[in-house]
C-alpha positions in Angstrom: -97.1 243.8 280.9 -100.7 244.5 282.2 -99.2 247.3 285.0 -96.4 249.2 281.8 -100.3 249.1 279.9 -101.9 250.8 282.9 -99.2 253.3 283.8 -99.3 254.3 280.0 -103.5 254.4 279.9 -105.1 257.8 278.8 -108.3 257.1 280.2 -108.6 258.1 284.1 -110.9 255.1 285.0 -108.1 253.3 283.9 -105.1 254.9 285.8 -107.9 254.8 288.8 -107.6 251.1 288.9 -104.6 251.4 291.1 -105.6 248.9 293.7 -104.3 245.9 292.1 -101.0 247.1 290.9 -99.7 248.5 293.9 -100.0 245.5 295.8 -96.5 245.2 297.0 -94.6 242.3 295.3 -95.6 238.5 296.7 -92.0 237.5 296.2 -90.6 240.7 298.4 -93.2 239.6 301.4 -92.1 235.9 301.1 -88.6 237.1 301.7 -89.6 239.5 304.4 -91.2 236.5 305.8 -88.7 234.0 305.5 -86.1 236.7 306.9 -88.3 237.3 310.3 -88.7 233.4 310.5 -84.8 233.0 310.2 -84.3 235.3 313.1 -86.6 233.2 315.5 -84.6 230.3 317.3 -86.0 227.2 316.3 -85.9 226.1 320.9 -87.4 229.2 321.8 -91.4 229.2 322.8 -91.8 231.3 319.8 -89.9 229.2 317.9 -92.1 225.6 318.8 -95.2 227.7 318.7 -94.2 228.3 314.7 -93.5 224.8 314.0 -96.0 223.1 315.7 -99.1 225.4 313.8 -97.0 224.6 310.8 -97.5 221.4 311.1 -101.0 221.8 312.1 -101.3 223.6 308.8 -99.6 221.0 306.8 -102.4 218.2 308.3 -104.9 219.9 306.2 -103.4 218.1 303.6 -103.5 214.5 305.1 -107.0 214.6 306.3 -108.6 211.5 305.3 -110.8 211.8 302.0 -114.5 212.3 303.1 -117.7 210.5 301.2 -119.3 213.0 298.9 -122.5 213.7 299.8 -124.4 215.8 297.4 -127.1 218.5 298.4 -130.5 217.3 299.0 -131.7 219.7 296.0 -128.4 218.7 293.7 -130.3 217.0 290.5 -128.4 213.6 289.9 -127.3 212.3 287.0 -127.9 208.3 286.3 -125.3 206.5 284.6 -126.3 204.6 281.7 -126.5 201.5 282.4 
């Protein structure tokens, strides 16, 4: 809706703002991605190099929850007691 509003704009600041709009579609790139991956044998160096930094990726997720330790300058806020 936003990009049919811009295409239509009068105003050439507006039709200016190209930048965002002509960001190729997220959904064709995943497929473009997903197609190059299908084409790599998953035995192949190329193919264990992918899957083991996927996995390293994926660990991001699992890391073990940290303590919060505020900034030194971070005003705290007592609980009422």
């Amino acid at each position: 809706m936003l990009k049919r509003r811009w295409q239509q704009a009068a105003d050439p600041r507006v039709r200016g703002a190209s930048k965002m709009f002509d960001m190729p579609d997220p959904a064709l790139q995943w497929r473009d991605f997903c197609a190059e991956l299908s084409d790599i044998r998953a035995a192949s160096s190329l193919g264990r190099q992918v899957i083991a930094d996927a996995r390293a990726a994926f660990q991001l997720f699992h890391m073990p929850q940290q303590p919060f330790v505020p900034f030194p300058d971070m005003p705290q806020i007592e609980k009422d007691a």
